[in-house]
C-alpha positions in Angstrom: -117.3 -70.7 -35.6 -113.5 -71.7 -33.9 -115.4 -74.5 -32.7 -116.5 -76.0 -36.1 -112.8 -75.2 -37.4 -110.9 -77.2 -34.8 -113.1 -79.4 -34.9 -112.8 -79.6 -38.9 -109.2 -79.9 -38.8 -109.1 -82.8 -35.9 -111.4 -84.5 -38.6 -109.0 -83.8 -42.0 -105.9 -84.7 -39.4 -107.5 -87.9 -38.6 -108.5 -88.7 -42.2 -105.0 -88.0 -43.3 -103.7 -90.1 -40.6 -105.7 -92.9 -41.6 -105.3 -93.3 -45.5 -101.4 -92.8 -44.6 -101.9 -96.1 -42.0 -104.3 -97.9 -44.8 -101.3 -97.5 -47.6 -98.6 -98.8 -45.4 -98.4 -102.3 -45.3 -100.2 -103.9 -41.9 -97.6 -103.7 -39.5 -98.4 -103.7 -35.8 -95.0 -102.3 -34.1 -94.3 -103.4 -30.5 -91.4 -101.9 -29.2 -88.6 -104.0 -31.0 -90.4 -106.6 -32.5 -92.5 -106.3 -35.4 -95.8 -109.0 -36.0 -97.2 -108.6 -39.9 -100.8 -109.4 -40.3 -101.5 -111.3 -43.1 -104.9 -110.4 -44.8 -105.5 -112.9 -47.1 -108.6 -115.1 -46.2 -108.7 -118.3 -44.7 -109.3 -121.3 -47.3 -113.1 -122.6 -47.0 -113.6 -125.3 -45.2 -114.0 -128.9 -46.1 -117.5 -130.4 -47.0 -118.9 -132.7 -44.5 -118.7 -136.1 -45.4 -121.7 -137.9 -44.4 -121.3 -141.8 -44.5 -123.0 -144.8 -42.9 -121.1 -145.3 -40.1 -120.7 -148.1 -37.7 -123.2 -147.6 -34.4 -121.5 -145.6 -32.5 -118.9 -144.1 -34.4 -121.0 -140.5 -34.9 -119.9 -137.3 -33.1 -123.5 -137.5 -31.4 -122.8 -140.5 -29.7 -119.8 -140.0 -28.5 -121.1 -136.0 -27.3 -123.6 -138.5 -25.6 -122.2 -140.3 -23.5 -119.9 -137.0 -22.5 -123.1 -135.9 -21.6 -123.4 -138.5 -19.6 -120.3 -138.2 -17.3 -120.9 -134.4 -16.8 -124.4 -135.2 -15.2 -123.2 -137.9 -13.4 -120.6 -135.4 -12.0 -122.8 -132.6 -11.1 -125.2 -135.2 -9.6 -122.5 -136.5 -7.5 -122.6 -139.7 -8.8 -120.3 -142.0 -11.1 -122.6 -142.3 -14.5 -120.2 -144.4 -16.2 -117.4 -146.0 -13.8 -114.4 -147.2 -15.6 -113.9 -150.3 -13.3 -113.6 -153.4 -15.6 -113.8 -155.6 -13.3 -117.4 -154.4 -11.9 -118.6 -157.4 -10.7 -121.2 -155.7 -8.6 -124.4 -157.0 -10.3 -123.1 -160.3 -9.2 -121.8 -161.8 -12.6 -118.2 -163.9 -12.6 -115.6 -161.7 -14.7 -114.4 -163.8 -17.5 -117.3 -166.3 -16.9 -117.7 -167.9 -20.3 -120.3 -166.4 -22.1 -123.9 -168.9 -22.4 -125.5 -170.3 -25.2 -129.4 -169.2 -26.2 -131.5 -171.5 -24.3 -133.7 -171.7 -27.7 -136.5 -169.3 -28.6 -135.3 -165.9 -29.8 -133.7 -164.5 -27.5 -133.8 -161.4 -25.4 -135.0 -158.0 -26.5 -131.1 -156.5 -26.6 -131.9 -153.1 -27.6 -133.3 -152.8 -23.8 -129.7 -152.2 -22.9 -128.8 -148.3 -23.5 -126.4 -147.6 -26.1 -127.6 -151.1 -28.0 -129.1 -150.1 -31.2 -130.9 -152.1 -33.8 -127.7 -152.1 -36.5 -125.6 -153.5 -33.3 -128.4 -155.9 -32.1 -128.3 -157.2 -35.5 -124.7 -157.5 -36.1 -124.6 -159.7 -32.4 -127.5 -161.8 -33.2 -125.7 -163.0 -36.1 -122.7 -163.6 -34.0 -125.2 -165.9 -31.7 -125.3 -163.2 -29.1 -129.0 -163.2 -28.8 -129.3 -163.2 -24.6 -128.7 -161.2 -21.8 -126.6 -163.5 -20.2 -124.3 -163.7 -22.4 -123.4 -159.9 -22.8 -123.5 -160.2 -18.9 -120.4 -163.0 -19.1 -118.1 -161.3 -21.4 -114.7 -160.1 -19.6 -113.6 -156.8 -20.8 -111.2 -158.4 -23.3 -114.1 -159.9 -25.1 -115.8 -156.5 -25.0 -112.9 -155.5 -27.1 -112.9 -157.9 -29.4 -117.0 -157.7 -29.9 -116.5 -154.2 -30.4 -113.8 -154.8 -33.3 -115.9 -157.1 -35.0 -118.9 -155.3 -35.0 -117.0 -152.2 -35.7 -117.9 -149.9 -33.2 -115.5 -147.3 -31.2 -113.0 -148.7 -28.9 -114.1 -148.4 -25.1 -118.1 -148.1 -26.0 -119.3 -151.0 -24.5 -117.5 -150.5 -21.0 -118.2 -146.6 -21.5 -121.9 -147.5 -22.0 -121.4 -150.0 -19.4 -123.6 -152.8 -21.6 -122.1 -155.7 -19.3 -123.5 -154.1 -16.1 -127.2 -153.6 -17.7 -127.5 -157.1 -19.0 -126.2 -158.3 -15.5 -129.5 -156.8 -14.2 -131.5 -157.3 -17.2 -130.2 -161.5 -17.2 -131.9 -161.2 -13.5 -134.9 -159.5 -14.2 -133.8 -157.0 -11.7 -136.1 -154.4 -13.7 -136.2 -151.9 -10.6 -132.4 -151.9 -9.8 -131.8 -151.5 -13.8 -133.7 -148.4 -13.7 -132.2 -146.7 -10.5 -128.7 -147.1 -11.7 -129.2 -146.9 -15.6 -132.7 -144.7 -15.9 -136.2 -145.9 -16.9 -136.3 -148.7 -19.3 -137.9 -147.2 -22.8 
């Protein structure tokens, strides 16, 4: 019977306690400097926006290509080197870019990265071969890029220059041992 009294009166002590720490306001005190907590809820956030962005302008590309660099890293190898001037797959930096030998051209969404809306936009610029994605220096990269309004840095991050050079050559097998299997 003492037992179920204490034990009432720890509860009613402990109740009393609480509703006297609910009516103050929400102070935490640490020794002498008070924090105030401030209950009122956050605002809600903003509705997405979904809009017809330019290829490559999408959080899932961009988480891509992150992606990318982390597996290259745990691999141990460099997935997407930042070296402008890769001149590797044997193509002259800054080597004017060719003209389309007639016909209609190569198949530019082999490169990965290249999608149809930016396949499109080049063809109408008169980039229509491999070879001439292969020639341009990293300046004209750029400037592609601006005009066809895609992210700053995507076609060195994707590293479009470097899978043309192979795909210019036919150099199918080396293609797919540094860039993955052609789709």
């Amino acid at each position: 019977m003492i037992k179920i009294l204490i034990i009432l009166l720890v509860l009613a002590v402990a109740a009393a306690a609480l509703i006297v720490l609910m009516r103050r306001s929400r102070r935490i005190e640490r020794r002498d400097e008070v924090l105030t907590i401030d209950a009122t809820p956050a605002p809600p956030p903003p509705a997405p926006v979904i809009a017809d962005s330019p290829e490559g302008a999408d959080i899932g590309d961009q988480i891509a290509a992150a992606m990318k660099d982390i597996a290259g890293e745990m691999a141990g190898v460099e997935a997407q080197p930042e070296a402008a001037d890769d001149d590797e797959i044997g193509r002259d930096v800054g080597a004017p870019a060719s003209i389309a030998a007639g016909g209609a051209g190569d198949e530019l969404g082999r490169i990965k990265g290249l999608g149809p809306r930016a396949a499109e936009k080049l063809a109408a610029m008169g980039v229509v071969r491999f070879e001439q994605i292969a020639a341009w220096s990293p300046e004209e990269a750029e400037r592609i890029e601006a005009e066809i309004g895609m992210n700053q840095g995507r076609i060195a991050r994707d590293q479009w220059v470097e899978q043309a050079g192979y795909l210019a050559r036919g150099d199918t097998a080396s293609f797919e041992e540094r860039f993955g299997k052609l789709g």
